[in-house]
C-alpha positions as CSV (number, residue, x, y, z in Angstrom):
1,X,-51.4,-7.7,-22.6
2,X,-51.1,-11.1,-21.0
3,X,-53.1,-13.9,-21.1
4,X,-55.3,-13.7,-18.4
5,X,-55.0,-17.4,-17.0
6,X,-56.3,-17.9,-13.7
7,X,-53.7,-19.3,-11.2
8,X,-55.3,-20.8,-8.3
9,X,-58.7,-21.3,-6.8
10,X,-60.5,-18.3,-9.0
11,X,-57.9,-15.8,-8.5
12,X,-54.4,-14.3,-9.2
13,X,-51.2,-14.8,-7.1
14,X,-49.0,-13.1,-8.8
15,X,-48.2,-9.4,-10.3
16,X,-45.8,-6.5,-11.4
17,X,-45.9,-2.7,-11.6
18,X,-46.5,-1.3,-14.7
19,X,-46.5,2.1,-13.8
20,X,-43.4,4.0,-13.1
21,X,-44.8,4.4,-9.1
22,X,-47.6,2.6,-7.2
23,X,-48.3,3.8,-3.5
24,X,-48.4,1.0,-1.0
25,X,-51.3,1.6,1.5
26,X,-51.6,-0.1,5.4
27,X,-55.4,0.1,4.7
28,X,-57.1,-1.0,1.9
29,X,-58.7,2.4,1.2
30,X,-57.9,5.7,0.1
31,X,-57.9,7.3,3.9
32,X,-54.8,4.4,4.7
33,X,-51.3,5.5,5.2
34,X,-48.9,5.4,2.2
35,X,-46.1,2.8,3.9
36,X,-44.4,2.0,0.7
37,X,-44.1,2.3,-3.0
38,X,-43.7,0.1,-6.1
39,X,-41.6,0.5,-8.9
40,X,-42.1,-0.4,-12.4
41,X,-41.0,-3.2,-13.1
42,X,-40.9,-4.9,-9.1
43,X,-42.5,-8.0,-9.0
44,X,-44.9,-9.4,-6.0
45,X,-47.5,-12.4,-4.6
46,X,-50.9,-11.7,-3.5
47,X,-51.4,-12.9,0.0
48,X,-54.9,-11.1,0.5
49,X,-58.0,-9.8,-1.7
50,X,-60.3,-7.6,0.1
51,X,-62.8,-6.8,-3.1
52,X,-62.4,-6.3,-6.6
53,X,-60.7,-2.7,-5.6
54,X,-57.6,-3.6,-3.5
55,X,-55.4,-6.6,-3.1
56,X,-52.8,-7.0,-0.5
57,X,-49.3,-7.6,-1.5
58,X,-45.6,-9.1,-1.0
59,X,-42.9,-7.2,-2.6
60,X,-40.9,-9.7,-4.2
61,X,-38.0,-6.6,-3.3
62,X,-38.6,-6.5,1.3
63,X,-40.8,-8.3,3.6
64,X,-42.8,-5.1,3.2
65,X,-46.6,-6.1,2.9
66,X,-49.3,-3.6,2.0
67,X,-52.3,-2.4,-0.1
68,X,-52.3,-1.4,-3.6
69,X,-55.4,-0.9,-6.3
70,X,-56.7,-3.6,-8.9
71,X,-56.8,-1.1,-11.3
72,X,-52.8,-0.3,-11.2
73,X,-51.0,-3.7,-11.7
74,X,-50.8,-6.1,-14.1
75,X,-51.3,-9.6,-13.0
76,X,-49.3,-12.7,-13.8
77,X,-49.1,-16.7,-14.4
78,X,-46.9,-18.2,-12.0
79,X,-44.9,-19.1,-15.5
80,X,-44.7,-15.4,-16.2
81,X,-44.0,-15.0,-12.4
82,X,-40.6,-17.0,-12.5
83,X,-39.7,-15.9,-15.8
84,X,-39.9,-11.8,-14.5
85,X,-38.7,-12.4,-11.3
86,X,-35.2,-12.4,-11.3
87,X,-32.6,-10.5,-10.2
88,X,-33.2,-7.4,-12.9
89,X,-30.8,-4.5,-14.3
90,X,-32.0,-1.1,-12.6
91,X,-32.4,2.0,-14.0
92,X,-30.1,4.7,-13.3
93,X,-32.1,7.5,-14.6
94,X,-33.3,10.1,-12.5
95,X,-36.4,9.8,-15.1
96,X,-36.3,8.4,-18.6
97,X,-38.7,6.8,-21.5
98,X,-38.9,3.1,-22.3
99,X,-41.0,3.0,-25.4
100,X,-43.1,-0.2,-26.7
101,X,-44.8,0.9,-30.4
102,X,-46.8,3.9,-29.6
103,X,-46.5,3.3,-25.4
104,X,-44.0,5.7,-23.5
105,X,-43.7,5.1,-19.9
106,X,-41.5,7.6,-17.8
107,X,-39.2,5.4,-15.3
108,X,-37.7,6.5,-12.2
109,X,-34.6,5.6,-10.9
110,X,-34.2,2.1,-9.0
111,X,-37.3,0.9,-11.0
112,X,-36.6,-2.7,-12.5
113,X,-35.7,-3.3,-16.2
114,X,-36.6,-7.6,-16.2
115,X,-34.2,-9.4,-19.0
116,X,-32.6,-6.2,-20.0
117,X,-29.9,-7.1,-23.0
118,X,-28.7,-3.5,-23.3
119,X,-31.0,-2.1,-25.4
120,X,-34.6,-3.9,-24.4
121,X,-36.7,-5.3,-21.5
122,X,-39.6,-7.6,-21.2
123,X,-42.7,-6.7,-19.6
124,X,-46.0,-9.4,-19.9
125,X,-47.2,-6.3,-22.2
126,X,-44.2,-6.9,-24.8
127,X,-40.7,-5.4,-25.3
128,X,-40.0,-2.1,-24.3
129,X,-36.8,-0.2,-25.5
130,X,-34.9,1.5,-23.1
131,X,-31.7,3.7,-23.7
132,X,-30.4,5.2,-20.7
133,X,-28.5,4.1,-18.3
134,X,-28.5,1.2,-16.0
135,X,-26.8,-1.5,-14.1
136,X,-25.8,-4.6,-15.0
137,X,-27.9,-8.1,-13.7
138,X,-24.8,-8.2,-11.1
139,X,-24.8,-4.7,-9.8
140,X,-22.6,-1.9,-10.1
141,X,-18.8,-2.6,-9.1
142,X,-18.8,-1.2,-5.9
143,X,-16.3,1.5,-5.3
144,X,-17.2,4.3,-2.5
145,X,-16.5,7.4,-5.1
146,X,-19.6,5.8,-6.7
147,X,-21.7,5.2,-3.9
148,X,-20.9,8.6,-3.0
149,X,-22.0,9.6,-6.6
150,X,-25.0,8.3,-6.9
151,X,-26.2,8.9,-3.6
152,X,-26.1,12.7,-4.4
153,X,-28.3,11.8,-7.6
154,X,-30.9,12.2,-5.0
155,X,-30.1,15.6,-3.5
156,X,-33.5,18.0,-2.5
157,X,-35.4,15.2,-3.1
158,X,-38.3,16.3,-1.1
159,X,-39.4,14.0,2.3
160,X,-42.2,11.8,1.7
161,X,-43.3,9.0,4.3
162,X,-43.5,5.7,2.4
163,X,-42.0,7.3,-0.9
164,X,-39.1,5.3,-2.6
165,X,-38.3,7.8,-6.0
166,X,-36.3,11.0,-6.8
167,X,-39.7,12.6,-6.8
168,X,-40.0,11.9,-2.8
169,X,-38.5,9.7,-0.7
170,X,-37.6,8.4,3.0
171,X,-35.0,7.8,5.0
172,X,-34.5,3.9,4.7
173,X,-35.5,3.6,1.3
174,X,-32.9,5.9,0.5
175,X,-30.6,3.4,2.1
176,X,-32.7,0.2,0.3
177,X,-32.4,1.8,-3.0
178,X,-28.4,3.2,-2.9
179,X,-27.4,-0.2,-2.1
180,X,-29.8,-2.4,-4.5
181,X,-27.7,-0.7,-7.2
182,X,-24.9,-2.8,-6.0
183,X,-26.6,-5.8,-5.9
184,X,-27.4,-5.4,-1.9
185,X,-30.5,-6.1,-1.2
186,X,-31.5,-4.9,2.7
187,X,-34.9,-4.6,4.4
188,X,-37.0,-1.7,3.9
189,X,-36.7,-0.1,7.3
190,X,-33.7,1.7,9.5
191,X,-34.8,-0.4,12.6
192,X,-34.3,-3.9,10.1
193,X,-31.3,-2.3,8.4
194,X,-29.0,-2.0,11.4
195,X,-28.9,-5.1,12.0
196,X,-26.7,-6.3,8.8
197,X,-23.0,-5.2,8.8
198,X,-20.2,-5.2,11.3
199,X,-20.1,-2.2,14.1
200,X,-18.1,1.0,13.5
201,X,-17.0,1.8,17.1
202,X,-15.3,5.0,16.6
203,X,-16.3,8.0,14.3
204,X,-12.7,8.4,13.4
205,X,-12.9,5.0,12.1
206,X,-15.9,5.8,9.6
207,X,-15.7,6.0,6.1
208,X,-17.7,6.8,3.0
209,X,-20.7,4.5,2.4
210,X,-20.9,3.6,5.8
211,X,-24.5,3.9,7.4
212,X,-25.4,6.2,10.2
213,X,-28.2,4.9,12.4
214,X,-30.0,7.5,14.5
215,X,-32.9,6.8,17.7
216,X,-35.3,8.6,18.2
217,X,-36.6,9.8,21.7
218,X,-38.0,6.3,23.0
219,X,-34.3,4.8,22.0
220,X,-36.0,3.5,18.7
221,X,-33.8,2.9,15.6
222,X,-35.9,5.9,12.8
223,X,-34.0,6.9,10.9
224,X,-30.0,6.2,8.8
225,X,-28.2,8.5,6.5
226,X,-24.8,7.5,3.9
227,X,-21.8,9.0,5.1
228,X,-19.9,11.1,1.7
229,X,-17.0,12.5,3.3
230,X,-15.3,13.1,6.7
231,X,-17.7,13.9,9.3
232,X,-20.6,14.6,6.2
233,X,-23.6,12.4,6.3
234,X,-26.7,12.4,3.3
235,X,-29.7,12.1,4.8
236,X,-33.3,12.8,4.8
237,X,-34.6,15.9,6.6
238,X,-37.4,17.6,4.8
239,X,-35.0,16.9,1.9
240,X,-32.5,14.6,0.6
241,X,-29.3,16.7,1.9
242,X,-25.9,16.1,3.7
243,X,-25.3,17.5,6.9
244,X,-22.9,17.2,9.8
245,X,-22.7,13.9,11.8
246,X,-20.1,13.4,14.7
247,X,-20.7,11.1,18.0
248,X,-23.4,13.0,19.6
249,X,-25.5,12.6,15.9
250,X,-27.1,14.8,13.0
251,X,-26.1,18.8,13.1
252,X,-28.1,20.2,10.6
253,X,-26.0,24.2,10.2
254,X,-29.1,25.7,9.2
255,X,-30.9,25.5,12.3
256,X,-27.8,25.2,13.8
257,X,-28.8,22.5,16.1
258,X,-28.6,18.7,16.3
259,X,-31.9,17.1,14.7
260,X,-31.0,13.3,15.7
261,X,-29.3,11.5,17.8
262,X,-26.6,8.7,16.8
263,X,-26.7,5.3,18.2
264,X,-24.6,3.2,15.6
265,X,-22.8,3.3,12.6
266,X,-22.5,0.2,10.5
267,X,-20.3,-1.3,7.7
268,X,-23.0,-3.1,4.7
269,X,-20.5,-3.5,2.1
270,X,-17.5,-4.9,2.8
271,X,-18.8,-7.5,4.7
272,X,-21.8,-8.2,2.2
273,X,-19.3,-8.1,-0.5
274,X,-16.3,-10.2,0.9
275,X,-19.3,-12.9,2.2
């Protein structure tokens, strides 16, 4: 465990999951809203304590700010802070052990691995071994076949509001959590998300890993979606699934109607990438 050093004024500023998935609440109680989740590994500040049961907290990740339990964090030195809170390896695993002694911890997919060498990662509890796969500290090499790959990693993963794993999961942290595996790191929401990229005008102009953005009825960017293929988007509806997309929006086949309405499609990586 870490030393317990007290940071500033009586109380912590810094922390990082230790648990493979911590919800994010917009109330610090257990009636709040789930808004967001945090990964193992994912470093954040402390911006607020309401009691000795919840702190408020800034993802080190998004601008994102929430909720979470005392009692499911560890908390850190600003030293320990720095050290931990660098760009990190992520795991690739749809779920997979790190082990430390006699500890096992099951890690989801996009969770951070902080100063992985390969074989090991630090945690302010001690090493952990970890043997699956990952990425590198710079990101994958981005080529659209494996965008396309591991976007389908995530197929029937169930819809859950605020969720950000394999295990449940929403629409723009599907987007977030694709593209951090290449090193690209974008906000947490569709409605943030649009606005990086340059404009696809036309739909025969799309191609894979570009990003659908949908409205919903009050002309409010809600939801986004990874195109795979010609005229296929993967998106979130219920499940994590790929569906139709063409200038009007969404056409899910087995309703056999159009379940959103596109306003934009946008090109992240090639602009990201080349600057």
């Amino acid at each position: 465990m870490a030393k317990k050093t007290i940071t500033y004024n009586g109380e912590w500023l810094f922390g990082i999951g230790h648990l493979n998935v911590v919800p994010i609440m917009d109330k610090p109680n257990d009636s709040g809203f789930m808004i967001s989740q945090l990964l193992f590994g994912e470093t954040f500040t402390i911006i607020h304590k309401k009691n000795k049961f919840w702190i408020k907290i800034q993802p080190s990740h998004c601008s994102i700010a929430g909720w979470i339990r005392t009692n499911q964090i560890l908390y850190l030195e600003e030293k320990a802070y720095k050290k931990l809170n660098t760009t990190s390896p992520k795991s690739l695993e749809i779920c997979h052990a790190a082990f430390n002694g006699e500890i096992s911890k099951n890690i989801v997919m996009g969770s951070s691995l902080p100063l992985f060498d390969g074989i090991s990662f630090m945690m302010p509890d001690g090493k952990y071994i970890f043997n699956g796969q990952a990425t590198s500290v710079n990101g994958l090499e981005y080529s659209t076949e494996l965008l396309v790959k591991i976007a389908k990693r995530f197929l029937n993963t169930p819809e859950i509001s605020g969720g950000r794993t394999p295990f449940g999961i929403d629409s723009g942290a599907l987007i977030q959590i694709i593209f951090s595996f290449f090193n690209i790191i974008l906000p947490r929401f569709p409605e943030q998300q649009c606005t990086y990229g340059e404009d696809v005008d036309f739909m025969d102009f799309v191609q894979e890993g570009d990003i659908a953005f949908c409205e919903n009825r009050d002309g409010i960017i809600s939801h986004a979606g990874i195109i795979t293929g010609y005229k296929k988007v993967l998106h979130v509806y219920g499940s994590v699934r790929i569906d139709h997309i063409d200038h009007f929006g969404i056409f899910n086949d087995d309703i056999r109607k159009y379940t959103h309405r596109l306003r934009i499609v946008k090109r992240v990586l090639s602009t990201t990438l080349n600057g």
